[in-house]
Structure formats: structure tokens, C-alpha cells
ROKOL-343860 format. One line per 2 residues: number of its first residue (from 0); for each residue x, y, z of C-alpha. Coordinates in pm, 1 decimal. Each point is the difference from the previous one (the first is absolute). Example, Ala and Ser with C-alpha at 12.3 -4.5 7.8 and 13.67 -1.06 7.14 Angstrom:
BEGIN
0) 1230.0 -450.0 780.0  137.0 344.0 -66.0
//
This chain:
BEGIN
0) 11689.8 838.6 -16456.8  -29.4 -307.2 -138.8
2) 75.8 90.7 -362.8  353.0 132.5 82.2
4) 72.5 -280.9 189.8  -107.8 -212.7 -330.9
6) 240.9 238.3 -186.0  308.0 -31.2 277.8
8) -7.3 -405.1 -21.7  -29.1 38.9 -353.3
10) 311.9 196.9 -16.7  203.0 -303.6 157.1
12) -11.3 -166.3 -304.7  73.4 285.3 -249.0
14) 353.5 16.9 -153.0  224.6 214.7 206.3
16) 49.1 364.5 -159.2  343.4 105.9 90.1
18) 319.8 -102.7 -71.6  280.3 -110.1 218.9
20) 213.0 280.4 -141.3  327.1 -13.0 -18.4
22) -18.2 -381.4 -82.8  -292.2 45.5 -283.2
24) 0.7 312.6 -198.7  -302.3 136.2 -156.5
26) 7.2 2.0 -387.2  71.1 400.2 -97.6
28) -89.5 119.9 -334.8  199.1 84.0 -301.9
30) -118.5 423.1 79.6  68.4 -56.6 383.7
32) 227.0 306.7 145.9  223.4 -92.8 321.9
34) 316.7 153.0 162.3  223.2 194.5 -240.8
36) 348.5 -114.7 -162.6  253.1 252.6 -59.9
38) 297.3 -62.8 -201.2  208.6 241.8 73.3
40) 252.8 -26.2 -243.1  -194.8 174.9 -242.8
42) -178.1 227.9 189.9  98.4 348.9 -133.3
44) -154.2 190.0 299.8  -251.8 169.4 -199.0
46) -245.7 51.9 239.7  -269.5 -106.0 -206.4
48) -154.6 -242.4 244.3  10.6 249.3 289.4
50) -162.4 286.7 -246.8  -317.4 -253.3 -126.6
52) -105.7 -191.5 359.4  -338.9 106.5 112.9
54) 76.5 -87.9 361.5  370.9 201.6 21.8
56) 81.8 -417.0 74.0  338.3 69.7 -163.1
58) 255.9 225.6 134.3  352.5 29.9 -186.6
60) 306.9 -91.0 266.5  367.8 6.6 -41.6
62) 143.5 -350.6 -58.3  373.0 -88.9 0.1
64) 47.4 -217.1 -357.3  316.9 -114.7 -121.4
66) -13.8 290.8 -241.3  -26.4 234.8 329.1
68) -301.1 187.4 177.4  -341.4 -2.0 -200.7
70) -361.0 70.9 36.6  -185.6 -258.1 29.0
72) -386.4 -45.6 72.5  -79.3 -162.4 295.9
74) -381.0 -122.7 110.5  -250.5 5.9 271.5
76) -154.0 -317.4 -108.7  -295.5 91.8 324.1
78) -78.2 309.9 -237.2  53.0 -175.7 -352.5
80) -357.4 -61.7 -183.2  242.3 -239.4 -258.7
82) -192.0 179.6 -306.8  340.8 -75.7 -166.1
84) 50.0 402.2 -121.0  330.4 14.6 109.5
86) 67.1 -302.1 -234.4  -182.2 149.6 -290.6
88) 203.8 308.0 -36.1  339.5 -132.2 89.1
90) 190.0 66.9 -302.9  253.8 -280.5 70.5
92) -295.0 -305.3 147.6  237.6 -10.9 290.4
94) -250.7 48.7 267.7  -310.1 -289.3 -65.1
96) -253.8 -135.4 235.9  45.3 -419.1 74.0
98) -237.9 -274.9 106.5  155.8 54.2 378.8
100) -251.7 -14.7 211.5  240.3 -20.8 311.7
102) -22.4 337.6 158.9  -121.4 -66.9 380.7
104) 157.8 242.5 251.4  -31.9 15.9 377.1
106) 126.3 365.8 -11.3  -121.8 255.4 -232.1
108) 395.3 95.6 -86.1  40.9 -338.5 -134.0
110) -200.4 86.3 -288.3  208.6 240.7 -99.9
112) 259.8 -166.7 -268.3  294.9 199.7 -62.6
114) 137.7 -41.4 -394.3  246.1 -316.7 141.1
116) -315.4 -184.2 110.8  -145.9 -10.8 -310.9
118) 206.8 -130.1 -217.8
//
């Protein structure tokens, strides 16, 4: 008992390990894989990205454009593994994985981005 009471006091003293988030961000790395970015202007609603996810994440959806109705993918970021497939094969780079780290929900459907959410 009195060993881990030697360790708690000690632990007053130590540096603090979090971060008071949003205020401080934690340094990401150049390979880090966050919340997608689709441009859809050049999204040719291949499919591509639908076909290649592991996790069926993607789903193609019609989306009004100015050019009229189109598929476009939209993701379950709860599902999404962010192995950054669906950006490998995309023919035109117009779906690619960010340094967002901001994807907190209180309700499952909020995770859910539609195309217009991630652009």
C-alpha cells in the first residue's frame, strides 16, 4: 500500500498528458488519414470508391450538381477504417483523406456525411 501511494504523490508532479483539445492540437503526421474531402466537381461517378472499401463504408447517392443529378459516394465515417483505398483507385484524386480529426457525434446518423458535407 505504501508503494502506490509513493507512485500517486509522485504523479502530482509529472507533466500533464492530455491536451486541452480544441485549444492545443496534437502534432499529426505527414501519413496521418482523417475525414475525407470530396470535390465534387470532378467526380465522374465511377463507383470506384464504393467497389474497393473493405468495410461497404461508401455507398453511391444521388446528388443535385449544377450539371444536374449525379452519383456521388457518400460515407459512414463510424464504419470507415481510413486505409485511404478509396483514394488510391480514384481515377480523378477527387476523393482524399485530410488531417481532420474533427469527427465527434452524439448520434450515430451524424456520422454519416452525405457528398455536400464533404467538400
Amino acid at each position: 500500500m505504501g508503494n502506490s501511494l509513493l507512485k500517486n504523490a509522485h504523479s502530482l508532479f509529472e507533466s500533464q498528458f492530455t491536451l486541452d483539445y480544441p485549444s492545443e492540437m496534437q502534432e499529426l503526421p505527414d501519413n496521418y488519414r482523417g475525414v475525407h474531402r470530396l470535390d465534387m466537381k470532378t467526380c465522374i461517378s465511377c463507383s470506384a470508391c464504393e467497389r474497393i472499401c473493405p468495410n461497404k463504408t461508401i455507398v453511391m447517392v444521388d446528388t443535385e450538381t449544377d450539371r444536374g443529378t449525379k452519383k456521388m459516394p457518400q460515407i459512414n465515417l463510424e464504419r470507415c477504417l481510413f486505409c485511404a483505398l478509396c483514394e488510391e483507385v480514384c481515377p480523378t484524386k477527387c476523393l482524399v483523406l485530410t488531417k481532420n480529426v474533427d469527427h465527434q457525434a452524439y448520434d450515430r446518423r451524424e456520422l454519416i456525411r452525405r457528398p455536400e458535407e464533404l467538400e
